[in-house]
CHARMM internal coordinates of N, CA and C (Angstrom, degrees):
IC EDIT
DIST 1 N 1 CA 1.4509
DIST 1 CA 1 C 1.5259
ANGL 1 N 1 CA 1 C 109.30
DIST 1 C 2 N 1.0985
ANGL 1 CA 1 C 2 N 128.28
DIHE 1 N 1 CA 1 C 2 N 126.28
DIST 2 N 2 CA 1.2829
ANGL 1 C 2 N 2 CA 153.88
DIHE 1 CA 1 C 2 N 2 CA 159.94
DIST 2 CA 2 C 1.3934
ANGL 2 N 2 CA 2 C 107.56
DIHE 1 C 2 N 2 CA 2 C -25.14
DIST 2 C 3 N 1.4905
ANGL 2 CA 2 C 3 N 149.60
DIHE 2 N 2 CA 2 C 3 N 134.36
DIST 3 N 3 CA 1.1006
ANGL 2 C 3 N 3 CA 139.42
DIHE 2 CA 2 C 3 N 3 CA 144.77
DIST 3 CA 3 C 1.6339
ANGL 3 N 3 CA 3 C 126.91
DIHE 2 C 3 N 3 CA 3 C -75.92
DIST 3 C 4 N 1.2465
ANGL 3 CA 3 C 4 N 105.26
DIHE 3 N 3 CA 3 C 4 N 155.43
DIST 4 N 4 CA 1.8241
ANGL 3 C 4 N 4 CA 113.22
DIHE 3 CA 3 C 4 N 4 CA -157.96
DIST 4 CA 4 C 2.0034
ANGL 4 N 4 CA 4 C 79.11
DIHE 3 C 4 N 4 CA 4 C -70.83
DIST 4 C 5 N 1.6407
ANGL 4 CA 4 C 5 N 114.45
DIHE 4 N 4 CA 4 C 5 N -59.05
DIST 5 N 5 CA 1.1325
ANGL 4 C 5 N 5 CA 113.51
DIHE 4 CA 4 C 5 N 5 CA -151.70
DIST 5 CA 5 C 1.7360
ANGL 5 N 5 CA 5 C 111.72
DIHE 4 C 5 N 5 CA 5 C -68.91
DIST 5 C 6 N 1.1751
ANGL 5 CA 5 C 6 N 103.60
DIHE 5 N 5 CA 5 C 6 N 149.40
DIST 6 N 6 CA 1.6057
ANGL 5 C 6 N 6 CA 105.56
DIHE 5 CA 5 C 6 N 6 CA 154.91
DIST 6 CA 6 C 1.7100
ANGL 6 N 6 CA 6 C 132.24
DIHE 5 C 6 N 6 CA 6 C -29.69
DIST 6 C 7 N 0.9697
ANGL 6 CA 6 C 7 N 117.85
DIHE 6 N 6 CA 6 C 7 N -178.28
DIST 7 N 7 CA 1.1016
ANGL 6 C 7 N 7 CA 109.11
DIHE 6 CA 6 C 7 N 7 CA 173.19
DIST 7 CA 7 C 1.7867
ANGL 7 N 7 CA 7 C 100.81
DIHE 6 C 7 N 7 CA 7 C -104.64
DIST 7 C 8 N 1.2042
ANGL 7 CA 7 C 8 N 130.83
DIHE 7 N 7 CA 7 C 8 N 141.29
DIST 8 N 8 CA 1.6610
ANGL 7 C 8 N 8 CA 136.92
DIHE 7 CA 7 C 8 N 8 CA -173.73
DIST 8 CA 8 C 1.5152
ANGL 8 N 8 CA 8 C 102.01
DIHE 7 C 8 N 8 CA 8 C -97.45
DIST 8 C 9 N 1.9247
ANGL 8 CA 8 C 9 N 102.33
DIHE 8 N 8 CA 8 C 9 N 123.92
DIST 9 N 9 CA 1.1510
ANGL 8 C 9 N 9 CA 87.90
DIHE 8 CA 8 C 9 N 9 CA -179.08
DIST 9 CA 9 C 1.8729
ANGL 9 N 9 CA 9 C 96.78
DIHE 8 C 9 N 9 CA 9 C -127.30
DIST 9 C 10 N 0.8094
ANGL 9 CA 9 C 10 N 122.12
DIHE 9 N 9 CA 9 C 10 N 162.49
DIST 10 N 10 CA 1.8339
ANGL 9 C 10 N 10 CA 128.95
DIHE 9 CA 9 C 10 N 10 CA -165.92
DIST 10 CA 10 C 1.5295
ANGL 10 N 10 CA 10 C 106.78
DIHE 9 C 10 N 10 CA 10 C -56.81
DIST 10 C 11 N 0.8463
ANGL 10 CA 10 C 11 N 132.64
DIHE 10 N 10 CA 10 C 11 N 52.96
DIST 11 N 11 CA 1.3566
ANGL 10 C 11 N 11 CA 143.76
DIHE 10 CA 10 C 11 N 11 CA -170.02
DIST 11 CA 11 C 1.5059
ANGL 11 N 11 CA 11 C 102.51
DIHE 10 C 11 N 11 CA 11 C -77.84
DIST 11 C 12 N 1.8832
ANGL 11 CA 11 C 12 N 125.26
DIHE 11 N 11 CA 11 C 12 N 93.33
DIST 12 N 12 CA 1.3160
ANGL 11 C 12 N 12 CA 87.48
DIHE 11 CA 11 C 12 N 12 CA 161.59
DIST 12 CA 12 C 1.4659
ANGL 12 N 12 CA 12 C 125.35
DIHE 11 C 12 N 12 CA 12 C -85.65
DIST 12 C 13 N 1.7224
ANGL 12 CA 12 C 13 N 110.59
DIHE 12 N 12 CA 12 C 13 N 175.31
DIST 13 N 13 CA 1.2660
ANGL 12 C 13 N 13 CA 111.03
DIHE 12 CA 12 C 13 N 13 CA -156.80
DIST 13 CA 13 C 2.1042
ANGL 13 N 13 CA 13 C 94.77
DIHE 12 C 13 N 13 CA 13 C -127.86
DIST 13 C 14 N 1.5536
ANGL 13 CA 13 C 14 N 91.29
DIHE 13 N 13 CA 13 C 14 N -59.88
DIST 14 N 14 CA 1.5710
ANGL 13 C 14 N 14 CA 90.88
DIHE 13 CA 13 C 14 N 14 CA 179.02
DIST 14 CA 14 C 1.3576
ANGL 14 N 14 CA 14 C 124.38
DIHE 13 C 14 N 14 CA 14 C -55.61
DIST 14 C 15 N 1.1162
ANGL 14 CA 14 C 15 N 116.17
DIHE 14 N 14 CA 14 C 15 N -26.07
DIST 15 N 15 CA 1.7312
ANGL 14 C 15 N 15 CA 116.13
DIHE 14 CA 14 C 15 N 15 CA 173.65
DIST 15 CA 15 C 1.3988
ANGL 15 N 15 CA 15 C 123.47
DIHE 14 C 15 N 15 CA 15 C -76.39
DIST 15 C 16 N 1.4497
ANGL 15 CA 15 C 16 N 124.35
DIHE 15 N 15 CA 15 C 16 N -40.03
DIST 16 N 16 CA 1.3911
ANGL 15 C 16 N 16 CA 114.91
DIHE 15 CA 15 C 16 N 16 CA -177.20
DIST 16 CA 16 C 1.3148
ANGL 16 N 16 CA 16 C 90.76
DIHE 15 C 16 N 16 CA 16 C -77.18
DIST 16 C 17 N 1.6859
ANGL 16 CA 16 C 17 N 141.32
DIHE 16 N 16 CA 16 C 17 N -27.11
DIST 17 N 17 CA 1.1598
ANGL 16 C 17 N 17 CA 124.27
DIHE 16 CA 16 C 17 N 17 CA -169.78
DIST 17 CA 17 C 1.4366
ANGL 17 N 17 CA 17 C 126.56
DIHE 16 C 17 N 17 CA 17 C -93.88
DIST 17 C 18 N 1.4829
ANGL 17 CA 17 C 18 N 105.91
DIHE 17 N 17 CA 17 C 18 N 17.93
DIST 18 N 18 CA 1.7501
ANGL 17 C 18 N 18 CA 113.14
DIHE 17 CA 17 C 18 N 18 CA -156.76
DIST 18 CA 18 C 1.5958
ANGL 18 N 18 CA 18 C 92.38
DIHE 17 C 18 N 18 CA 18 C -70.15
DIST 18 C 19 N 1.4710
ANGL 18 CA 18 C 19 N 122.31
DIHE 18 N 18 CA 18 C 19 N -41.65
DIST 19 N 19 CA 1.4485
ANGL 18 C 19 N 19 CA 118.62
DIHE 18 CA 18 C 19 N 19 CA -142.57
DIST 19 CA 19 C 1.6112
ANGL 19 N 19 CA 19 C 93.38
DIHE 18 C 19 N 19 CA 19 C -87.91
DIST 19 C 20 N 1.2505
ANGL 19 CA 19 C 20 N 102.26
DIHE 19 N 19 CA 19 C 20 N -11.09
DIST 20 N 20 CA 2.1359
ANGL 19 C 20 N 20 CA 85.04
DIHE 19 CA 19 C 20 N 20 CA 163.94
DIST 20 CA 20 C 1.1606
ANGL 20 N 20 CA 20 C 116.67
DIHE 19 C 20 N 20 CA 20 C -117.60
DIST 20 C 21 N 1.7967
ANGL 20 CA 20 C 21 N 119.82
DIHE 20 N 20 CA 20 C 21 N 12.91
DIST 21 N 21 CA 1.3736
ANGL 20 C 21 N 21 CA 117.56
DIHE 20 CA 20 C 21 N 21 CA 140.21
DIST 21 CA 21 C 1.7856
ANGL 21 N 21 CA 21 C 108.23
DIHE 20 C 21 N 21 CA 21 C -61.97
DIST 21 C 22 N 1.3233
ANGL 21 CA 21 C 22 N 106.21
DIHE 21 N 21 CA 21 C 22 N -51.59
DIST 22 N 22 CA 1.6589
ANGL 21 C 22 N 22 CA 107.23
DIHE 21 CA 21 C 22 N 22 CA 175.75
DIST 22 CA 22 C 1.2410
ANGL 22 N 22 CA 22 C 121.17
DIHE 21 C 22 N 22 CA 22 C -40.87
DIST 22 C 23 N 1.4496
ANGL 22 CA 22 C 23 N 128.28
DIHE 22 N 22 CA 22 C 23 N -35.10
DIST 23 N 23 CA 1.2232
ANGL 22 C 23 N 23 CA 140.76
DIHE 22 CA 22 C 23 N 23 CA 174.55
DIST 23 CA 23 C 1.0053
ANGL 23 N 23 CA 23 C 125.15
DIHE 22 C 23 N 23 CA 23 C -62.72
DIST 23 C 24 N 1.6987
ANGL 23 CA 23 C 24 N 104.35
DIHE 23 N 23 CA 23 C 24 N -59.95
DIST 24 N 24 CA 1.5349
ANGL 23 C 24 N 24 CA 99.70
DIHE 23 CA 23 C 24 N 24 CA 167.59
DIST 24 CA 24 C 1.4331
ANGL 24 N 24 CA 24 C 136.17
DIHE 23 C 24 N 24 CA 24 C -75.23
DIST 24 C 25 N 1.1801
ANGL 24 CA 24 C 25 N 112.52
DIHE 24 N 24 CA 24 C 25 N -3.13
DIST 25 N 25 CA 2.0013
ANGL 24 C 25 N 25 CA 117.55
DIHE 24 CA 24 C 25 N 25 CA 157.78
DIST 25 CA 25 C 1.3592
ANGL 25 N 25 CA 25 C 94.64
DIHE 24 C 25 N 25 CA 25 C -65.57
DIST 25 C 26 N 1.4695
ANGL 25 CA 25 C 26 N 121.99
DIHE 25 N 25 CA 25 C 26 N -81.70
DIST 26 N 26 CA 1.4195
ANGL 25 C 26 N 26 CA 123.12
DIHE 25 CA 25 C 26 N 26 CA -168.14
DIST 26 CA 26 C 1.5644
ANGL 26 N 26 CA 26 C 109.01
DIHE 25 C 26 N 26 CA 26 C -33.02
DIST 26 C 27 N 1.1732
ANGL 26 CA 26 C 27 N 130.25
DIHE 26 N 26 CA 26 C 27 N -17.36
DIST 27 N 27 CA 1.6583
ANGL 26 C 27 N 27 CA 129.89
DIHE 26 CA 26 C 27 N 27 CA -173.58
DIST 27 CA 27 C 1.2837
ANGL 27 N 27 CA 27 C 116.66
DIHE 26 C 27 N 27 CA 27 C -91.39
DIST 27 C 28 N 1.8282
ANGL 27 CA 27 C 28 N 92.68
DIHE 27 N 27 CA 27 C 28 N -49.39
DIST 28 N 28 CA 1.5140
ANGL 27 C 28 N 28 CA 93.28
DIHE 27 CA 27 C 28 N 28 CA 170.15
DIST 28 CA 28 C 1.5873
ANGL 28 N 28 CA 28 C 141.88
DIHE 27 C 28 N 28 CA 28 C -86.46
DIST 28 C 29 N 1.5221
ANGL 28 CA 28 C 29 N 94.32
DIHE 28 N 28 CA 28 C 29 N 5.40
DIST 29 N 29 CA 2.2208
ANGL 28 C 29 N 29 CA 122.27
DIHE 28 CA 28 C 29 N 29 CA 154.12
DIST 29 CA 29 C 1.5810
ANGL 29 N 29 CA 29 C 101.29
DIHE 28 C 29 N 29 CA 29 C -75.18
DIST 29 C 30 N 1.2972
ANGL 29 CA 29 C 30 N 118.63
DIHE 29 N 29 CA 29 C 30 N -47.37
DIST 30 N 30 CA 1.0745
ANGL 29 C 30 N 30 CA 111.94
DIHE 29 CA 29 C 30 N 30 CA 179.58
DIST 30 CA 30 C 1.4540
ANGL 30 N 30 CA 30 C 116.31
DIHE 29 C 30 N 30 CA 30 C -33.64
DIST 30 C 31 N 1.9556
ANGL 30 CA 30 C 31 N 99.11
DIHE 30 N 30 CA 30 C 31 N -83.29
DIST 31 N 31 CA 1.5038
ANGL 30 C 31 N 31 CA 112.46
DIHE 30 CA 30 C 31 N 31 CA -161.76
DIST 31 CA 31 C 1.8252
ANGL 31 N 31 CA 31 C 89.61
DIHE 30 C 31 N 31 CA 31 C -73.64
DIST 31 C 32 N 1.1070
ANGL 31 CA 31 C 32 N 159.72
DIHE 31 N 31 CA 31 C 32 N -21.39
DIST 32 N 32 CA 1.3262
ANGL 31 C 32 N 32 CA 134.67
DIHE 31 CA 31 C 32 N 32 CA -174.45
DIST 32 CA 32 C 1.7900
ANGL 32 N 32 CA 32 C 93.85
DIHE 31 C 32 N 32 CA 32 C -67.92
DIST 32 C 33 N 1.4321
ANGL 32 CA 32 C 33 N 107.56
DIHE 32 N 32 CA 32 C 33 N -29.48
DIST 33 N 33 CA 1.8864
ANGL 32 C 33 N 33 CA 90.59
DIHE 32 CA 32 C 33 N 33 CA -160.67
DIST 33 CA 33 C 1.2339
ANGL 33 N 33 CA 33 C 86.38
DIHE 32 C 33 N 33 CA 33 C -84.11
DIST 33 C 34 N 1.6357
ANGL 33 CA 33 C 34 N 138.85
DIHE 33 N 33 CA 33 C 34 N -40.50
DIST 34 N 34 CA 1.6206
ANGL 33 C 34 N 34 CA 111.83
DIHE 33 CA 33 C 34 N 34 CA 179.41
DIST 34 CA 34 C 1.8186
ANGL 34 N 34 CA 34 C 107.53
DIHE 33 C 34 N 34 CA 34 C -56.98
DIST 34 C 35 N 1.2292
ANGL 34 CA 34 C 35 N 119.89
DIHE 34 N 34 CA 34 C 35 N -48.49
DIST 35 N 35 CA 1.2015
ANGL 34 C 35 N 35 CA 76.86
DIHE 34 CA 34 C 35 N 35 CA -171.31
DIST 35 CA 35 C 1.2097
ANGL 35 N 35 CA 35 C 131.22
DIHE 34 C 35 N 35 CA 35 C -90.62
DIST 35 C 36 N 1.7200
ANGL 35 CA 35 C 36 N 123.08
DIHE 35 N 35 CA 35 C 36 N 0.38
DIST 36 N 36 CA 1.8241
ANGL 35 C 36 N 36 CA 113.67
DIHE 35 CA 35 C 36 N 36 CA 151.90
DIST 36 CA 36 C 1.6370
ANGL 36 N 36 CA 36 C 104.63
DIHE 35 C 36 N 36 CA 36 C -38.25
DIST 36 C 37 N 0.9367
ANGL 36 CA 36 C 37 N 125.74
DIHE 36 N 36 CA 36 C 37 N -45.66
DIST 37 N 37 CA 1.5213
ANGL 36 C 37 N 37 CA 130.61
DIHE 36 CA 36 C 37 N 37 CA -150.66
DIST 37 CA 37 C 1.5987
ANGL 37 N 37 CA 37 C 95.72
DIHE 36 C 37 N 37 CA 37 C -67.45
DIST 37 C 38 N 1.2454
ANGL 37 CA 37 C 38 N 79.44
DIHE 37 N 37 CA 37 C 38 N -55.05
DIST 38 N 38 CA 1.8440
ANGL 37 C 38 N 38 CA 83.52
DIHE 37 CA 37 C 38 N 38 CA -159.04
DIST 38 CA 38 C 1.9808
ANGL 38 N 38 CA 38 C 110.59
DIHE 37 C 38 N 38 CA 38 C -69.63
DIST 38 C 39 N 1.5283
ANGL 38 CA 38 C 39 N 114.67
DIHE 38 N 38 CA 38 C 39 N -31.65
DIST 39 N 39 CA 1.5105
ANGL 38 C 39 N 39 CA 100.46
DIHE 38 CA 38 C 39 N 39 CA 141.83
DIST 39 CA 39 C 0.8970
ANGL 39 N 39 CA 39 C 146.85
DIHE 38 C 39 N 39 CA 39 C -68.47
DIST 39 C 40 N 1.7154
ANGL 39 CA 39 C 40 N 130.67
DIHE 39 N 39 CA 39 C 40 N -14.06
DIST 40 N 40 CA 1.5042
ANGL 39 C 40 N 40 CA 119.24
DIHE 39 CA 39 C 40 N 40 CA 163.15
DIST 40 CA 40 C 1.7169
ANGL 40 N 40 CA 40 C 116.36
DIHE 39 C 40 N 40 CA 40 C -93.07
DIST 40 C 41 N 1.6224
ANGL 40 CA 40 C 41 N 105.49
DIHE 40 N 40 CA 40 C 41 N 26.60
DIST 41 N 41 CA 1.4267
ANGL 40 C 41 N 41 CA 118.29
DIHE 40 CA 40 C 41 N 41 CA 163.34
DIST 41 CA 41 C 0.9624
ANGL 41 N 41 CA 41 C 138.59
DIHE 40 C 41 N 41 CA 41 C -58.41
DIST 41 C 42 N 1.7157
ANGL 41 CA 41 C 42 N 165.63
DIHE 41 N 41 CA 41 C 42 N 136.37
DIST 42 N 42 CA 0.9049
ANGL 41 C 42 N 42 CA 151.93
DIHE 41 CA 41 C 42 N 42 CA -177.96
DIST 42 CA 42 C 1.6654
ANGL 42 N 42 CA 42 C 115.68
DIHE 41 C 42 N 42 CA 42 C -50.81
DIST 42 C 43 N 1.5042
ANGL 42 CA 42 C 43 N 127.87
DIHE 42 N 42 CA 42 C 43 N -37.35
DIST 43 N 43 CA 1.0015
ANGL 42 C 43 N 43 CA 118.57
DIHE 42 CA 42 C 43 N 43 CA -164.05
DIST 43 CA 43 C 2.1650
ANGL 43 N 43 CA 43 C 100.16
DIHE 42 C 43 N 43 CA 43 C -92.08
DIST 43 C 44 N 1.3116
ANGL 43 CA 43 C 44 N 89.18
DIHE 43 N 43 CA 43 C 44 N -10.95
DIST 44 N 44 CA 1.5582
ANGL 43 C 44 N 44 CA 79.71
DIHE 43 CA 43 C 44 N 44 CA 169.93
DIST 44 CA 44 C 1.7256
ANGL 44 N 44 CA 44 C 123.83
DIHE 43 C 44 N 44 CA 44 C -109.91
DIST 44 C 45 N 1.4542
ANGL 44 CA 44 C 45 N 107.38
DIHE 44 N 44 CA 44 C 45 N 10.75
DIST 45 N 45 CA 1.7866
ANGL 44 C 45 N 45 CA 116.44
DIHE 44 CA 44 C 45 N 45 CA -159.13
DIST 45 CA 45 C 1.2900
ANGL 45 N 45 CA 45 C 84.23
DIHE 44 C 45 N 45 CA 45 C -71.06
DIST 45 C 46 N 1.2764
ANGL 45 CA 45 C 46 N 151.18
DIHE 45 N 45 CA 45 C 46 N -29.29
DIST 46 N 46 CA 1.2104
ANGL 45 C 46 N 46 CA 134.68
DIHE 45 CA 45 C 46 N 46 CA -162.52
DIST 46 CA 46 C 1.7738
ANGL 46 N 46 CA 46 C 114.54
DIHE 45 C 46 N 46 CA 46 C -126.00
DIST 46 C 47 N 1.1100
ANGL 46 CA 46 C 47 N 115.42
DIHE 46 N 46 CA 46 C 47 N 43.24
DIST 47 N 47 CA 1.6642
ANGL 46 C 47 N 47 CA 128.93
DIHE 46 CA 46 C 47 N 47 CA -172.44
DIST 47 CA 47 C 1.6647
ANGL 47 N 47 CA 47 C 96.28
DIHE 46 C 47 N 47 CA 47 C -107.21
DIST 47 C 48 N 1.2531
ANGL 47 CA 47 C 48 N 103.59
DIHE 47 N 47 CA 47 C 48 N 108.08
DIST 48 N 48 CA 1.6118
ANGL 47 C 48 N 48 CA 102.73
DIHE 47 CA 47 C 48 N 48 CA -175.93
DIST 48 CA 48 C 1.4459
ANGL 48 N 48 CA 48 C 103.68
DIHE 47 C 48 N 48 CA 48 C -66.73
DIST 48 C 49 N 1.3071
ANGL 48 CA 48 C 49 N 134.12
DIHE 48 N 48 CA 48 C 49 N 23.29
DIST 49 N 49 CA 1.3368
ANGL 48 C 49 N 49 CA 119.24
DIHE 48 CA 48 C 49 N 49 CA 174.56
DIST 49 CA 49 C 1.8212
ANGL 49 N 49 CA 49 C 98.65
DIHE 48 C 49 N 49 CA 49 C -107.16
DIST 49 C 50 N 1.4249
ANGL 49 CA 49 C 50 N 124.44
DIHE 49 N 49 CA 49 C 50 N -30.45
DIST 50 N 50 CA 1.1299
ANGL 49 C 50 N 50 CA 138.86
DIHE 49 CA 49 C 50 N 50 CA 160.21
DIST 50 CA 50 C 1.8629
ANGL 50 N 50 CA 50 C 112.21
DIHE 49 C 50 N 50 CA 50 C -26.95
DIST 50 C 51 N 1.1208
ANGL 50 CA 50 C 51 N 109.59
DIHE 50 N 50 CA 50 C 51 N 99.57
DIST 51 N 51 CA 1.6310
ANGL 50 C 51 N 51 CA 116.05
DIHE 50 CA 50 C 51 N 51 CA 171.00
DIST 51 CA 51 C 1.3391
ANGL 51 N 51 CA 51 C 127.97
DIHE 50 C 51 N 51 CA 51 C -64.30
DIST 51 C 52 N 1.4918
ANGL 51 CA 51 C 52 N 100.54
DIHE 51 N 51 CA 51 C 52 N -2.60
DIST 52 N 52 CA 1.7909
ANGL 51 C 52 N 52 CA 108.71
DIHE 51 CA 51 C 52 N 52 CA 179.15
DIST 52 CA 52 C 1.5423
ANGL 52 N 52 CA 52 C 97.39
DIHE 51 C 52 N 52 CA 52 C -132.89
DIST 52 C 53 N 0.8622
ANGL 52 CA 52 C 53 N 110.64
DIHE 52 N 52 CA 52 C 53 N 56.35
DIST 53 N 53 CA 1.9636
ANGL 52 C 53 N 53 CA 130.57
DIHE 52 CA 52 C 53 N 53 CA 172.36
DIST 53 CA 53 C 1.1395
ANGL 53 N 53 CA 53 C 106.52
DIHE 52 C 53 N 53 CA 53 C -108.01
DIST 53 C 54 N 1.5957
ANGL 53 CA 53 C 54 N 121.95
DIHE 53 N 53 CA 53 C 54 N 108.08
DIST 54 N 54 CA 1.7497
ANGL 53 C 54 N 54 CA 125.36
DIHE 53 CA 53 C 54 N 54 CA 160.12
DIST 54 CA 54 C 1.4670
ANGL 54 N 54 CA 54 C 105.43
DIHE 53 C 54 N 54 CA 54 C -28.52
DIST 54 C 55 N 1.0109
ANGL 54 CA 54 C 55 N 100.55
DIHE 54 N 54 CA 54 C 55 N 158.62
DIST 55 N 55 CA 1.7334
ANGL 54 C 55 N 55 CA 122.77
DIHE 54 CA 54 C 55 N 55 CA 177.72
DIST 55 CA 55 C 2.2048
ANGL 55 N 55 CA 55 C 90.36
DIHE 54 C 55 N 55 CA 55 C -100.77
DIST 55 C 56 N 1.4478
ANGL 55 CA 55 C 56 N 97.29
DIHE 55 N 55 CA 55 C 56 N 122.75
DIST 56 N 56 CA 1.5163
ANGL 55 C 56 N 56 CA 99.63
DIHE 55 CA 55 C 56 N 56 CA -167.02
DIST 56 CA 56 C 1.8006
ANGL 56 N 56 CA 56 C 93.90
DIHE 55 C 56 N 56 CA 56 C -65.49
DIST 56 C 57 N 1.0630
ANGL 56 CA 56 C 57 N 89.66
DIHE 56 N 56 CA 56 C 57 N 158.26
DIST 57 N 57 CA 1.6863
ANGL 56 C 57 N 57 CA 115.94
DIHE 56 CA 56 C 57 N 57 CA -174.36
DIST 57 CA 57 C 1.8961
ANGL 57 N 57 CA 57 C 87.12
DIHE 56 C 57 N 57 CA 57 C -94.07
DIST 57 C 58 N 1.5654
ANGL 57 CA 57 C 58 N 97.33
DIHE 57 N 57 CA 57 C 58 N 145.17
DIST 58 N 58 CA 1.6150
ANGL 57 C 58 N 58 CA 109.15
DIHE 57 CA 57 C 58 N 58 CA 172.93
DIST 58 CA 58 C 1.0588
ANGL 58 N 58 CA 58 C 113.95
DIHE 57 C 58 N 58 CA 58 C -126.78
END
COOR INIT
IC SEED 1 N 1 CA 1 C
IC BUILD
């Protein structure tokens, strides 16, 4: 009987592709540190959608 699959041939995959796995960490430190940055900003410290917003004083 015939097999459903292809035949498998040694293909590597993780090595030619490591350096734009590398890339995309470095991208996604990037935009997480812009946007910590850009919520503990002045124009966003007080945006009640902001998750690092003081609880207002009464």
């Amino acid at each position: 009987m015939a097999s459903l699959l292809p035949k498998k041939f040694p293909t590597p995959i993780a090595k030619p592709l490591g350096p734009f796995f590398a890339a995309g960490l470095v991208i996604l430190y990037g935009i997480n540190s812009a946007s910590n940055a850009m919520a503990n900003s002045a124009e966003y410290k007080n945006d009640p959608r902001n998750p690092n917003r003081q609880a207002a004083k009464h």
